[in-house]
N, CA and C of each residue as an Amber inpcrd file, in Angstrom:
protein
   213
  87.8840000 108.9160000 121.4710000  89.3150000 109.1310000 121.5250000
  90.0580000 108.0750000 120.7030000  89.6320000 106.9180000 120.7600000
  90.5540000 105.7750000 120.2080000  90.1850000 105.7140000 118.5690000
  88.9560000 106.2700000 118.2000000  88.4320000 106.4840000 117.0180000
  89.1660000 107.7320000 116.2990000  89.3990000 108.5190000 116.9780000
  90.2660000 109.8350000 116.4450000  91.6020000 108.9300000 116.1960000
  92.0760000 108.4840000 116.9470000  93.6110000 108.2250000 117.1480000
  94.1620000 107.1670000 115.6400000  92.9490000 106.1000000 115.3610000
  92.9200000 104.9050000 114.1540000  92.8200000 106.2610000 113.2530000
  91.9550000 107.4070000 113.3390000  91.8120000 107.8980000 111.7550000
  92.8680000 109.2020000 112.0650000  93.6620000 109.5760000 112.7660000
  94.8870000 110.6160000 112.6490000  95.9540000 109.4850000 111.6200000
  95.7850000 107.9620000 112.4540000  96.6080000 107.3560000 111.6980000
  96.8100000 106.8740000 110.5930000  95.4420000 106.4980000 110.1990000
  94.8300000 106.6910000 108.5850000  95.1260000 107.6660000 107.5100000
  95.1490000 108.7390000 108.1040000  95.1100000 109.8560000 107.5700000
  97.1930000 110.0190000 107.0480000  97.6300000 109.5520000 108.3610000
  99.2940000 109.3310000 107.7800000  99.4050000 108.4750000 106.4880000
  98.8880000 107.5850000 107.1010000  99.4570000 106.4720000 105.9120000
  98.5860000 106.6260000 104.4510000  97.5430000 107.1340000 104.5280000
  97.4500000 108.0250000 103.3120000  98.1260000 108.5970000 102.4970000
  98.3500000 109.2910000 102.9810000  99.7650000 110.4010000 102.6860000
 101.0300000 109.8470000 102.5050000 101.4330000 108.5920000 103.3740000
 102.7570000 108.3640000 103.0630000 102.6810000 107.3350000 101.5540000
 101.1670000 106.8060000 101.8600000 100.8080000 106.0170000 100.7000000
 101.0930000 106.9370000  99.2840000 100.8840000 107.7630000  99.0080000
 100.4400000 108.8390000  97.6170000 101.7660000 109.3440000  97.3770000
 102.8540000 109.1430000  98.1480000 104.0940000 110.0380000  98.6660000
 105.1970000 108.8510000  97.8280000 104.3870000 107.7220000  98.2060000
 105.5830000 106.7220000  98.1000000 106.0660000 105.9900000  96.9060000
 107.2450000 105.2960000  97.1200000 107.4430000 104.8400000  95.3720000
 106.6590000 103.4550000  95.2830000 106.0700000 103.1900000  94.1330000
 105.5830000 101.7940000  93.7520000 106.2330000 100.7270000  94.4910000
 107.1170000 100.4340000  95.2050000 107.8290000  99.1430000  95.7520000
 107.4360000  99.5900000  97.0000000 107.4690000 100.4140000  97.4660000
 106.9460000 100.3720000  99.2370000 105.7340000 100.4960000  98.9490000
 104.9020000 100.7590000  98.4280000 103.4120000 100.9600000  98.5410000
 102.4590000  99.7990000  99.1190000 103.3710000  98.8660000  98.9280000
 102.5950000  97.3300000  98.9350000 102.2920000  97.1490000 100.4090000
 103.5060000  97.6330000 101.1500000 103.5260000  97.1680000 102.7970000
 102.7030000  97.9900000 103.1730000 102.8740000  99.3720000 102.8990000
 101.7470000 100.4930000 103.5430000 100.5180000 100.2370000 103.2670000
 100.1010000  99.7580000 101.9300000  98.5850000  99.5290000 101.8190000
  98.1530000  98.2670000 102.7630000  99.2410000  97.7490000 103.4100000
  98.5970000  96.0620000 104.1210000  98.5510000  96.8290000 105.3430000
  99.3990000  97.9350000 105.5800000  98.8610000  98.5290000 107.2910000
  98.0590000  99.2240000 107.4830000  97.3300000  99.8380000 105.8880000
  96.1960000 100.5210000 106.1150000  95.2670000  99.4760000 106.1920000
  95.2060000  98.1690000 105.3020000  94.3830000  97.1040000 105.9760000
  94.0480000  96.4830000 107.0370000  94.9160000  96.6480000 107.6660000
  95.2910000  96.0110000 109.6610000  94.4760000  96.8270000 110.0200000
  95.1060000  98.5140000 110.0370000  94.2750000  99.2360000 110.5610000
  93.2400000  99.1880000 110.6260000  92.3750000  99.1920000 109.2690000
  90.7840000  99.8430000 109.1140000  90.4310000  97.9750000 109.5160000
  91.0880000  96.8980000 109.7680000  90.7300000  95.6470000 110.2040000
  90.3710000  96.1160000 111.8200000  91.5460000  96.6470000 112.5320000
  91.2550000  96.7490000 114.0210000  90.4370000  97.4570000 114.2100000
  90.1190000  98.7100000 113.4260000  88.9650000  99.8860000 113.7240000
  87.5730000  98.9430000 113.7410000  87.0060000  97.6690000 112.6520000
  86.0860000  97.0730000 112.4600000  86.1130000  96.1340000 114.0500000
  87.2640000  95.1160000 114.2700000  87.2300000  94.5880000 115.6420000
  87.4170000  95.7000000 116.6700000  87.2170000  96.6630000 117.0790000
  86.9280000  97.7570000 118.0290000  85.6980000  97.9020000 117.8510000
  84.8340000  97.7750000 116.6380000  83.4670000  98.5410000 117.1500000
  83.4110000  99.7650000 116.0260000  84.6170000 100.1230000 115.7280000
  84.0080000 101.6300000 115.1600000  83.9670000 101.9010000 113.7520000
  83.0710000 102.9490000 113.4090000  82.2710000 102.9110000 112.2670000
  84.0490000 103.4170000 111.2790000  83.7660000 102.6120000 110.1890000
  84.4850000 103.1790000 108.8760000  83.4750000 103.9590000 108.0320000
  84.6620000 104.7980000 107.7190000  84.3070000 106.3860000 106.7550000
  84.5380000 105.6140000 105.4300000  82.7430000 105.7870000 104.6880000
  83.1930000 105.0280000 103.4180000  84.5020000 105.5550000 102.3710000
  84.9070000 106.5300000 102.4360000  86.3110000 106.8430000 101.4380000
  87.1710000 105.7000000 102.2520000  86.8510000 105.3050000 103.7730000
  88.0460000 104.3910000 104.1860000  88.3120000 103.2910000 103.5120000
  86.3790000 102.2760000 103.8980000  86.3510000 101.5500000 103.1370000
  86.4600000 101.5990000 101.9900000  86.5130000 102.4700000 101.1340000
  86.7900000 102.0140000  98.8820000  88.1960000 102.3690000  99.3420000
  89.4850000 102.6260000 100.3210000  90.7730000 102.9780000 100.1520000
  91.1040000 101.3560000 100.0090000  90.3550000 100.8540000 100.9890000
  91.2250000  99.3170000 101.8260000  90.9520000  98.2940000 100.3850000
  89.4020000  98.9320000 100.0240000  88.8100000  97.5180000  99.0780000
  89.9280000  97.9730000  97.6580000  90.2320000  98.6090000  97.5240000
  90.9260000  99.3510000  96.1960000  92.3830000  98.7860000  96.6810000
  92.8400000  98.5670000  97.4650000  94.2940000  98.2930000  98.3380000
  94.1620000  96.5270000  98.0460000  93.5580000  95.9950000  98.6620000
  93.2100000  94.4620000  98.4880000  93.0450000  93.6910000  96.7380000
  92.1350000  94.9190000  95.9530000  91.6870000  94.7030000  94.5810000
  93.2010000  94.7790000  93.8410000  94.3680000  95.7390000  94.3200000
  95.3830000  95.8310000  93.9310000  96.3980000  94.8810000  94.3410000
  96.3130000  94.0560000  95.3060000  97.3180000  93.3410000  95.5970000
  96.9010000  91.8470000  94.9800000  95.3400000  91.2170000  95.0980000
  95.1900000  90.7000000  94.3470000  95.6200000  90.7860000  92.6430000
  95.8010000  91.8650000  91.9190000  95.9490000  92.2860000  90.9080000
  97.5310000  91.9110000  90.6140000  97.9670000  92.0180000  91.4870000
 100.0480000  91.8740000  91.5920000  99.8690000  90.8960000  91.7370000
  98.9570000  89.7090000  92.5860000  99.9390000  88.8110000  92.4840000
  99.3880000  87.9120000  91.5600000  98.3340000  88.1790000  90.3580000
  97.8480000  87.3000000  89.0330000  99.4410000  88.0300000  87.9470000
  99.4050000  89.1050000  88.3300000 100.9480000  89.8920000  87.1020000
 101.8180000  88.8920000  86.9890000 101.5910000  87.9330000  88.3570000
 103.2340000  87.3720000  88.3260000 102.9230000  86.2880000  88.4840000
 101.7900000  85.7380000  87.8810000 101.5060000  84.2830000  87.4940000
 102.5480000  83.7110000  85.9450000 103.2530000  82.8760000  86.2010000
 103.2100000  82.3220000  84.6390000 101.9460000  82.1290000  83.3830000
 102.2730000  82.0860000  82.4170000 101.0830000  81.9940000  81.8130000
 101.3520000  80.3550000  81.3710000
């Protein structure tokens, strides 16, 4: 039940993720990180498309914040 409930919610923020403009995307991809973080401290298995969403989410925020390094 609590495993359905993390991936109904996954499954939102997916969607609101793909939906959204480049400036909100940033916050939603850090709550899909929390999330698929609490699903790992619960115990329950991640769906590898979850994991390459989160690692692709992290690879991107790392990525923003070298953009806005001085050189």
């Amino acid at each position: 039940m609590v495993e359905k409930t993390f991936l109904e919610l996954i499954d939102k923020l997916e969607r609101d993720i793909a939906q959204a403009p480049e400036s909100a995307r940033h916050e939603m991809q850090a709550e899909l990180h929390r999330t698929v973080d609490k699903m790992r401290q619960a115990g329950l298995n991640i769906p590898a498309r979850l994991a390459d969403l989160d690692i692709q989410a992290v690879e991107d925020e790392i990525e923003d914040r070298f953009d806005n390094l001085p050189l």
